[in-house]
C-alpha positions in Angstrom: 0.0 0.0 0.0 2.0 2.8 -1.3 1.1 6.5 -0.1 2.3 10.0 -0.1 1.6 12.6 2.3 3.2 15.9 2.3 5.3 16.6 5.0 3.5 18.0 8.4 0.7 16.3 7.2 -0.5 12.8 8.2 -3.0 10.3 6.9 -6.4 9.7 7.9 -6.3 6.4 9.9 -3.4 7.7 11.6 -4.8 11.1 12.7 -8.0 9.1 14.2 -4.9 6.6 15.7 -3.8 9.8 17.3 -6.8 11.3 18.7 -7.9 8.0 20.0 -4.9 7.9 22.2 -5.4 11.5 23.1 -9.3 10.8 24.1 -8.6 7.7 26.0 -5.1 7.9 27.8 -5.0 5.1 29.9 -6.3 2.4 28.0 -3.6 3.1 24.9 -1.1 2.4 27.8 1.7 -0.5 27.9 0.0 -2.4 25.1 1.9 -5.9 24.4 3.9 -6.1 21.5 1.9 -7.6 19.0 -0.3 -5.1 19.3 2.0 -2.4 19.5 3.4 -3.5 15.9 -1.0 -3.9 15.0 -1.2 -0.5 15.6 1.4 0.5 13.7 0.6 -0.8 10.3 -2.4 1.3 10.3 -2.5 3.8 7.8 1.0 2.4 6.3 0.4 -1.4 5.3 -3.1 -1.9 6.6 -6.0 -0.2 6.2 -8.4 0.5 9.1 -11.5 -1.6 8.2 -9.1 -4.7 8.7 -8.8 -4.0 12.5 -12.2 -6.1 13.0 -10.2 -9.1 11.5 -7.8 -9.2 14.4 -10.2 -9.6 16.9 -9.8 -13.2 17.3 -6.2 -12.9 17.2 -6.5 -12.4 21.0 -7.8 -14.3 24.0 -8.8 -13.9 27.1 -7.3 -10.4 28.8 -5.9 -9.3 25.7 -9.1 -9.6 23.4 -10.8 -7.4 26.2 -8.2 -5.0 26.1 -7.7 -4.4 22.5 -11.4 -4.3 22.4 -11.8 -1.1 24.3 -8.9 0.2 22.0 -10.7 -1.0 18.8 -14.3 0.6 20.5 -11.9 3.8 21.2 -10.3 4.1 17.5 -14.1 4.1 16.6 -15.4 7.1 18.4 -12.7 8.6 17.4 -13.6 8.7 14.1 -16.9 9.7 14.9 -14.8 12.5 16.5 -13.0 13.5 13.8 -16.0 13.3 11.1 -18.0 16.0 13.2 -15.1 17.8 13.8 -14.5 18.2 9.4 -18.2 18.3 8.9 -18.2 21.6 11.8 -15.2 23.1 9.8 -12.4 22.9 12.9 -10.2 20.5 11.2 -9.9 20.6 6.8 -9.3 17.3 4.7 -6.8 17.3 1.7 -6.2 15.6 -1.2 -3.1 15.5 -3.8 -5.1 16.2 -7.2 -3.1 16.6 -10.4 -0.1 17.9 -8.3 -2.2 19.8 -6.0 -3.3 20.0 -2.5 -7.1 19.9 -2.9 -9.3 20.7 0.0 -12.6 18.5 0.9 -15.4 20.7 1.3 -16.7 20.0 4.9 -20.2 19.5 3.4 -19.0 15.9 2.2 -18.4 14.5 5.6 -22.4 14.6 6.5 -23.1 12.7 3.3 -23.4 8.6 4.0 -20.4 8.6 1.9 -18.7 10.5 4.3 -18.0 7.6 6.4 -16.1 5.5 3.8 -13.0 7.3 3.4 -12.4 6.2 7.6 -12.3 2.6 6.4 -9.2 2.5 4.0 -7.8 6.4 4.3 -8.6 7.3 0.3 -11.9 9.2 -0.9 -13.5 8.9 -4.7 -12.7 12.0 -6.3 -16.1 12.0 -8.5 -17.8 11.4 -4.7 -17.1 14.8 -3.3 -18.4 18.1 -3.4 -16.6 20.3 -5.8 -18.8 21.9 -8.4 -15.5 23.8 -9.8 -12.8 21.3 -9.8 -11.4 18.3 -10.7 -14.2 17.1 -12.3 -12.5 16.0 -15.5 -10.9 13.3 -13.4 -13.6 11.5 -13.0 -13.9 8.2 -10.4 -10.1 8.3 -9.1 -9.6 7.3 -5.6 -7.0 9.2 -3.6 -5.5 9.5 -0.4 -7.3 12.1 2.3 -4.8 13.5 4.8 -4.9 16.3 7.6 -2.5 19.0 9.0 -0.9 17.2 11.7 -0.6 21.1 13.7 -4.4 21.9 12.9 -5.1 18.4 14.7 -3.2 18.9 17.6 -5.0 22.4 18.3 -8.6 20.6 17.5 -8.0 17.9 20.5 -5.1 18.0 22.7 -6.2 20.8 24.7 -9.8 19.7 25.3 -8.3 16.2 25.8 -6.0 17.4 28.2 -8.9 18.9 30.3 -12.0 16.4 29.2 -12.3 12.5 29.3 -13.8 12.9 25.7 -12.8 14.3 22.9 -14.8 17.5 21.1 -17.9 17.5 23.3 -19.2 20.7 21.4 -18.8 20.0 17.5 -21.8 18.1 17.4 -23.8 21.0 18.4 -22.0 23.6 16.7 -21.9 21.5 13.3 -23.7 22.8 10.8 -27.6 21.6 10.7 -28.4 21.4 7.0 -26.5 18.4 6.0 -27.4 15.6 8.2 -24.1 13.5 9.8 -25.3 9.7 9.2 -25.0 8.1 12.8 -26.6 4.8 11.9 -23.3 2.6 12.6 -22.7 1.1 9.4 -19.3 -1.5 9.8 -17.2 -3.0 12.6 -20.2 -2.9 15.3 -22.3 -5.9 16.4 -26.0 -5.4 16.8 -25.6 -5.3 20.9 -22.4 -4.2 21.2 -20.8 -7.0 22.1 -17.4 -8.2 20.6 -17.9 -9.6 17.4 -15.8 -12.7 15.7 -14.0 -12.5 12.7 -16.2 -15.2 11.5 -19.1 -13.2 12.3 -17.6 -9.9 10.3 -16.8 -12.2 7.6 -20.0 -13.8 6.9 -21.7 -9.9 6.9 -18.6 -8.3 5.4 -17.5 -10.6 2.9 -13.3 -11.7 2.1 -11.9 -8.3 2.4 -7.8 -8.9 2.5 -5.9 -6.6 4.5 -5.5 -3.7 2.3 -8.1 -4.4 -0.4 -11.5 -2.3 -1.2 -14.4 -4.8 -0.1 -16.3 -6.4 -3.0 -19.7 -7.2 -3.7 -21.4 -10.1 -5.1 -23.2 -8.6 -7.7 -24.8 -12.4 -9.0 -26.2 -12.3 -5.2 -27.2 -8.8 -5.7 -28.7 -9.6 -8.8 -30.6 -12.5 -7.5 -32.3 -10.2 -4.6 -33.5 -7.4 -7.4 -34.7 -10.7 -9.3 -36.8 -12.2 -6.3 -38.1 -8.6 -5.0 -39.7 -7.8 -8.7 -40.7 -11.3 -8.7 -42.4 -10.2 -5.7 -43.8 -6.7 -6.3 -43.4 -6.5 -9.9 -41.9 -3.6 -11.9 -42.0 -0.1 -10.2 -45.0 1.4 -10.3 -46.5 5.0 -9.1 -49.5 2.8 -8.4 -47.2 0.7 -5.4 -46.4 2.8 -2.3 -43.5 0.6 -1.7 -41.8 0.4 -5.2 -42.9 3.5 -7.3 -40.0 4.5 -9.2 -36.5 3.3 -9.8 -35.2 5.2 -7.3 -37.1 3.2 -4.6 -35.3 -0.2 -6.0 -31.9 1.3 -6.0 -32.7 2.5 -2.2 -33.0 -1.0 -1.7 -30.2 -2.4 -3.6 -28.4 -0.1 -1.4 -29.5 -1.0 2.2 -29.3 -4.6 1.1 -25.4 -4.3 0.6 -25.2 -2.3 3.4 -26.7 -5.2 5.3 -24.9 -7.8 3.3 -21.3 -6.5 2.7 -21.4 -3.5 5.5 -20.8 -0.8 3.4 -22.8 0.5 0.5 -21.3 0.4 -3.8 -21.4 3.7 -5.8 -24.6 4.4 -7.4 -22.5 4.9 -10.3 -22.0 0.9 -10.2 -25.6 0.2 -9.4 -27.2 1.8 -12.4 -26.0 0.7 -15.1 -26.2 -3.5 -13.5 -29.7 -2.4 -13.0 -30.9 -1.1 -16.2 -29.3 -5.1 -17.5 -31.3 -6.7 -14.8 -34.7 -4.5 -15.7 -33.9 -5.4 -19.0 -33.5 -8.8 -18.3 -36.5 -8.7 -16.4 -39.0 -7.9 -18.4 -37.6 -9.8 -22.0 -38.6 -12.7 -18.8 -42.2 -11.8 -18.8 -42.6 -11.3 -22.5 -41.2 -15.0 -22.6 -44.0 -16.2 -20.4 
Protein backbone atom coordinates (compact mmCIF):
# COMPACT_ATOMS: atom_id res chain seq x y z
CA UNK A 1 0.00 0.00 0.00
CA UNK A 2 2.02 2.84 -1.34
CA UNK A 3 1.14 6.48 -0.08
CA UNK A 4 2.29 10.02 -0.14
CA UNK A 5 1.59 12.64 2.27
CA UNK A 6 3.17 15.93 2.25
CA UNK A 7 5.30 16.60 5.01
CA UNK A 8 3.54 18.05 8.35
CA UNK A 9 0.71 16.35 7.24
CA UNK A 10 -0.54 12.81 8.24
CA UNK A 11 -3.02 10.26 6.86
CA UNK A 12 -6.45 9.66 7.86
CA UNK A 13 -6.33 6.37 9.95
CA UNK A 14 -3.38 7.72 11.64
CA UNK A 15 -4.84 11.08 12.66
CA UNK A 16 -7.97 9.10 14.24
CA UNK A 17 -4.92 6.61 15.66
CA UNK A 18 -3.84 9.83 17.30
CA UNK A 19 -6.84 11.29 18.72
CA UNK A 20 -7.89 8.04 19.99
CA UNK A 21 -4.94 7.89 22.23
CA UNK A 22 -5.36 11.51 23.14
CA UNK A 23 -9.27 10.80 24.09
CA UNK A 24 -8.57 7.74 26.01
CA UNK A 25 -5.06 7.89 27.79
CA UNK A 26 -4.97 5.07 29.93
CA UNK A 27 -6.25 2.36 28.02
CA UNK A 28 -3.65 3.09 24.93
CA UNK A 29 -1.07 2.41 27.75
CA UNK A 30 1.74 -0.51 27.93
CA UNK A 31 0.03 -2.35 25.09
CA UNK A 32 1.89 -5.89 24.45
CA UNK A 33 3.93 -6.12 21.53
CA UNK A 34 1.86 -7.63 19.05
CA UNK A 35 -0.29 -5.09 19.30
CA UNK A 36 2.02 -2.42 19.46
CA UNK A 37 3.37 -3.53 15.88
CA UNK A 38 -0.98 -3.90 15.00
CA UNK A 39 -1.16 -0.47 15.56
CA UNK A 40 1.45 0.46 13.69
CA UNK A 41 0.63 -0.78 10.28
CA UNK A 42 -2.40 1.25 10.28
CA UNK A 43 -2.51 3.75 7.85
CA UNK A 44 1.04 2.42 6.28
CA UNK A 45 0.41 -1.36 5.26
CA UNK A 46 -3.06 -1.87 6.61
CA UNK A 47 -6.02 -0.20 6.16
CA UNK A 48 -8.43 0.51 9.10
CA UNK A 49 -11.53 -1.63 8.19
CA UNK A 50 -9.14 -4.69 8.68
CA UNK A 51 -8.79 -4.00 12.55
CA UNK A 52 -12.20 -6.06 13.01
CA UNK A 53 -10.22 -9.10 11.46
CA UNK A 54 -7.80 -9.21 14.35
CA UNK A 55 -10.21 -9.64 16.91
CA UNK A 56 -9.83 -13.23 17.27
CA UNK A 57 -6.16 -12.89 17.22
CA UNK A 58 -6.48 -12.41 21.03
CA UNK A 59 -7.76 -14.27 24.01
CA UNK A 60 -8.80 -13.92 27.15
CA UNK A 61 -7.30 -10.41 28.85
CA UNK A 62 -5.92 -9.29 25.74
CA UNK A 63 -9.09 -9.64 23.44
CA UNK A 64 -10.85 -7.41 26.19
CA UNK A 65 -8.24 -5.03 26.06
CA UNK A 66 -7.70 -4.39 22.46
CA UNK A 67 -11.45 -4.34 22.36
CA UNK A 68 -11.81 -1.08 24.29
CA UNK A 69 -8.91 0.19 22.04
CA UNK A 70 -10.71 -1.04 18.79
CA UNK A 71 -14.25 0.61 20.52
CA UNK A 72 -11.95 3.81 21.25
CA UNK A 73 -10.25 4.08 17.53
CA UNK A 74 -14.12 4.09 16.59
CA UNK A 75 -15.41 7.06 18.38
CA UNK A 76 -12.66 8.58 17.36
CA UNK A 77 -13.59 8.73 14.06
CA UNK A 78 -16.92 9.69 14.88
CA UNK A 79 -14.83 12.51 16.52
CA UNK A 80 -12.99 13.53 13.75
CA UNK A 81 -16.05 13.29 11.12
CA UNK A 82 -18.00 15.98 13.22
CA UNK A 83 -15.12 17.77 13.79
CA UNK A 84 -14.45 18.25 9.37
CA UNK A 85 -18.15 18.26 8.87
CA UNK A 86 -18.21 21.55 11.76
CA UNK A 87 -15.19 23.14 9.81
CA UNK A 88 -12.39 22.85 12.85
CA UNK A 89 -10.24 20.49 11.24
CA UNK A 90 -9.87 20.61 6.78
CA UNK A 91 -9.32 17.30 4.73
CA UNK A 92 -6.81 17.34 1.74
CA UNK A 93 -6.17 15.56 -1.18
CA UNK A 94 -3.12 15.49 -3.75
CA UNK A 95 -5.11 16.25 -7.22
CA UNK A 96 -3.05 16.62 -10.40
CA UNK A 97 -0.09 17.91 -8.31
CA UNK A 98 -2.17 19.80 -6.03
CA UNK A 99 -3.34 20.00 -2.53
CA UNK A 100 -7.07 19.85 -2.92
CA UNK A 101 -9.29 20.73 0.05
CA UNK A 102 -12.57 18.48 0.88
CA UNK A 103 -15.38 20.71 1.34
CA UNK A 104 -16.69 20.02 4.92
CA UNK A 105 -20.21 19.46 3.41
CA UNK A 106 -19.04 15.94 2.22
CA UNK A 107 -18.38 14.47 5.61
CA UNK A 108 -22.38 14.61 6.45
CA UNK A 109 -23.13 12.74 3.34
CA UNK A 110 -23.42 8.61 4.03
CA UNK A 111 -20.39 8.61 1.87
CA UNK A 112 -18.69 10.46 4.27
CA UNK A 113 -18.00 7.57 6.38
CA UNK A 114 -16.13 5.45 3.81
CA UNK A 115 -13.04 7.33 3.45
CA UNK A 116 -12.41 6.19 7.64
CA UNK A 117 -12.31 2.57 6.41
CA UNK A 118 -9.23 2.48 4.02
CA UNK A 119 -7.80 6.39 4.33
CA UNK A 120 -8.63 7.33 0.34
CA UNK A 121 -11.94 9.22 -0.91
CA UNK A 122 -13.46 8.90 -4.72
CA UNK A 123 -12.75 12.04 -6.26
CA UNK A 124 -16.12 11.97 -8.46
CA UNK A 125 -17.83 11.41 -4.67
CA UNK A 126 -17.05 14.75 -3.31
CA UNK A 127 -18.38 18.14 -3.45
CA UNK A 128 -16.56 20.26 -5.83
CA UNK A 129 -18.75 21.93 -8.37
CA UNK A 130 -15.53 23.80 -9.80
CA UNK A 131 -12.84 21.25 -9.76
CA UNK A 132 -11.41 18.30 -10.74
CA UNK A 133 -14.22 17.10 -12.33
CA UNK A 134 -12.51 16.04 -15.46
CA UNK A 135 -10.92 13.27 -13.37
CA UNK A 136 -13.59 11.47 -13.04
CA UNK A 137 -13.92 8.16 -10.45
CA UNK A 138 -10.14 8.33 -9.11
CA UNK A 139 -9.57 7.27 -5.60
CA UNK A 140 -7.03 9.15 -3.57
CA UNK A 141 -5.50 9.53 -0.35
CA UNK A 142 -7.26 12.08 2.34
CA UNK A 143 -4.77 13.48 4.83
CA UNK A 144 -4.92 16.31 7.63
CA UNK A 145 -2.55 19.02 9.04
CA UNK A 146 -0.89 17.23 11.70
CA UNK A 147 -0.61 21.11 13.66
CA UNK A 148 -4.36 21.86 12.92
CA UNK A 149 -5.08 18.37 14.72
CA UNK A 150 -3.16 18.88 17.59
CA UNK A 151 -4.96 22.39 18.30
CA UNK A 152 -8.57 20.61 17.54
CA UNK A 153 -7.97 17.92 20.53
CA UNK A 154 -5.10 17.95 22.66
CA UNK A 155 -6.15 20.84 24.69
CA UNK A 156 -9.79 19.75 25.30
CA UNK A 157 -8.29 16.17 25.85
CA UNK A 158 -6.04 17.43 28.22
CA UNK A 159 -8.89 18.86 30.31
CA UNK A 160 -11.98 16.38 29.24
CA UNK A 161 -12.26 12.50 29.33
CA UNK A 162 -13.80 12.88 25.69
CA UNK A 163 -12.84 14.30 22.91
CA UNK A 164 -14.79 17.45 21.07
CA UNK A 165 -17.91 17.54 23.32
CA UNK A 166 -19.20 20.69 21.41
CA UNK A 167 -18.79 20.04 17.54
CA UNK A 168 -21.79 18.08 17.44
CA UNK A 169 -23.78 21.05 18.45
CA UNK A 170 -21.98 23.55 16.70
CA UNK A 171 -21.87 21.51 13.34
CA UNK A 172 -23.74 22.77 10.79
CA UNK A 173 -27.58 21.56 10.66
CA UNK A 174 -28.44 21.38 6.96
CA UNK A 175 -26.50 18.42 6.03
CA UNK A 176 -27.42 15.58 8.21
CA UNK A 177 -24.13 13.49 9.81
CA UNK A 178 -25.30 9.69 9.21
CA UNK A 179 -24.96 8.11 12.78
CA UNK A 180 -26.60 4.82 11.86
CA UNK A 181 -23.35 2.56 12.59
CA UNK A 182 -22.70 1.13 9.38
CA UNK A 183 -19.34 -1.48 9.85
CA UNK A 184 -17.25 -2.95 12.58
CA UNK A 185 -20.18 -2.93 15.34
CA UNK A 186 -22.27 -5.89 16.38
CA UNK A 187 -25.98 -5.38 16.77
CA UNK A 188 -25.56 -5.28 20.88
CA UNK A 189 -22.41 -4.16 21.23
CA UNK A 190 -20.81 -6.98 22.09
CA UNK A 191 -17.41 -8.22 20.55
CA UNK A 192 -17.90 -9.57 17.39
CA UNK A 193 -15.76 -12.69 15.72
CA UNK A 194 -13.99 -12.45 12.69
CA UNK A 195 -16.21 -15.22 11.49
CA UNK A 196 -19.13 -13.23 12.30
CA UNK A 197 -17.61 -9.92 10.26
CA UNK A 198 -16.79 -12.17 7.60
CA UNK A 199 -20.03 -13.75 6.94
CA UNK A 200 -21.71 -9.86 6.89
CA UNK A 201 -18.55 -8.32 5.45
CA UNK A 202 -17.50 -10.59 2.91
CA UNK A 203 -13.28 -11.70 2.08
CA UNK A 204 -11.90 -8.31 2.44
CA UNK A 205 -7.80 -8.90 2.46
CA UNK A 206 -5.93 -6.59 4.47
CA UNK A 207 -5.55 -3.71 2.26
CA UNK A 208 -8.06 -4.37 -0.42
CA UNK A 209 -11.54 -2.35 -1.23
CA UNK A 210 -14.42 -4.78 -0.07
CA UNK A 211 -16.25 -6.43 -3.00
CA UNK A 212 -19.67 -7.20 -3.69
CA UNK A 213 -21.43 -10.14 -5.12
CA UNK A 214 -23.20 -8.63 -7.70
CA UNK A 215 -24.77 -12.37 -9.03
CA UNK A 216 -26.23 -12.26 -5.17
CA UNK A 217 -27.23 -8.77 -5.68
CA UNK A 218 -28.68 -9.56 -8.81
CA UNK A 219 -30.62 -12.49 -7.51
CA UNK A 220 -32.34 -10.22 -4.61
CA UNK A 221 -33.49 -7.37 -7.36
CA UNK A 222 -34.67 -10.69 -9.31
CA UNK A 223 -36.80 -12.16 -6.25
CA UNK A 224 -38.11 -8.57 -4.97
CA UNK A 225 -39.73 -7.82 -8.65
CA UNK A 226 -40.74 -11.35 -8.72
CA UNK A 227 -42.41 -10.22 -5.73
CA UNK A 228 -43.78 -6.70 -6.25
CA UNK A 229 -43.38 -6.46 -9.86
CA UNK A 230 -41.87 -3.62 -11.88
CA UNK A 231 -41.97 -0.09 -10.24
CA UNK A 232 -44.98 1.43 -10.33
CA UNK A 233 -46.50 5.02 -9.12
CA UNK A 234 -49.46 2.84 -8.36
CA UNK A 235 -47.23 0.75 -5.39
CA UNK A 236 -46.42 2.82 -2.33
CA UNK A 237 -43.50 0.57 -1.73
CA UNK A 238 -41.75 0.40 -5.20
CA UNK A 239 -42.92 3.52 -7.28
CA UNK A 240 -40.02 4.54 -9.16
CA UNK A 241 -36.51 3.34 -9.77
CA UNK A 242 -35.24 5.22 -7.31
CA UNK A 243 -37.08 3.25 -4.65
CA UNK A 244 -35.34 -0.21 -5.97
CA UNK A 245 -31.90 1.33 -6.02
CA UNK A 246 -32.68 2.47 -2.16
CA UNK A 247 -33.03 -1.00 -1.66
CA UNK A 248 -30.18 -2.40 -3.59
CA UNK A 249 -28.36 -0.06 -1.36
CA UNK A 250 -29.54 -0.96 2.23
CA UNK A 251 -29.26 -4.60 1.11
CA UNK A 252 -25.40 -4.28 0.58
CA UNK A 253 -25.18 -2.31 3.35
CA UNK A 254 -26.72 -5.19 5.30
CA UNK A 255 -24.89 -7.83 3.30
CA UNK A 256 -21.26 -6.53 2.67
CA UNK A 257 -21.36 -3.54 5.48
CA UNK A 258 -20.76 -0.82 3.41
CA UNK A 259 -22.77 0.52 0.53
CA UNK A 260 -21.27 0.43 -3.79
CA UNK A 261 -21.39 3.66 -5.79
CA UNK A 262 -24.63 4.37 -7.40
CA UNK A 263 -22.46 4.92 -10.30
CA UNK A 264 -22.01 0.89 -10.20
CA UNK A 265 -25.60 0.20 -9.44
CA UNK A 266 -27.19 1.80 -12.37
CA UNK A 267 -26.04 0.66 -15.10
CA UNK A 268 -26.24 -3.52 -13.51
CA UNK A 269 -29.75 -2.44 -12.96
CA UNK A 270 -30.87 -1.12 -16.24
CA UNK A 271 -29.26 -5.10 -17.54
CA UNK A 272 -31.33 -6.69 -14.84
CA UNK A 273 -34.73 -4.52 -15.69
CA UNK A 274 -33.88 -5.40 -18.99
CA UNK A 275 -33.48 -8.83 -18.27
CA UNK A 276 -36.50 -8.74 -16.39
CA UNK A 277 -39.01 -7.88 -18.39
CA UNK A 278 -37.62 -9.76 -21.98
CA UNK A 279 -38.57 -12.71 -18.81
CA UNK A 280 -42.19 -11.81 -18.84
CA UNK A 281 -42.58 -11.35 -22.48
CA UNK A 282 -41.19 -14.97 -22.58
CA UNK A 283 -43.96 -16.24 -20.38
Amino acid sequence: MSRFIPADHIGLERGVLQVAEWSDTEIWQGLPSEEVQLWHRLGRSMYAQGLEFQIDRFSGPERKSFFERYLSYLSAESEVRKSLHAGYLTAYVLAEGHSVTVDREFWGTEAGIFPFGDGMINIAGAVWPDRVLNLGIVRTIVFLREVDLAKRFVKIAASSPRVLNDSATNAPAEIPILTEPTRREGPTGRPVSGSEIYTKVGSTRLGRKPTYDWPDVEEFVRKTLEHQGLPSADDPDLPDQAALERRIMQHCLQRYGREPAISNVRPKLAKWLKAFKEAQVRN
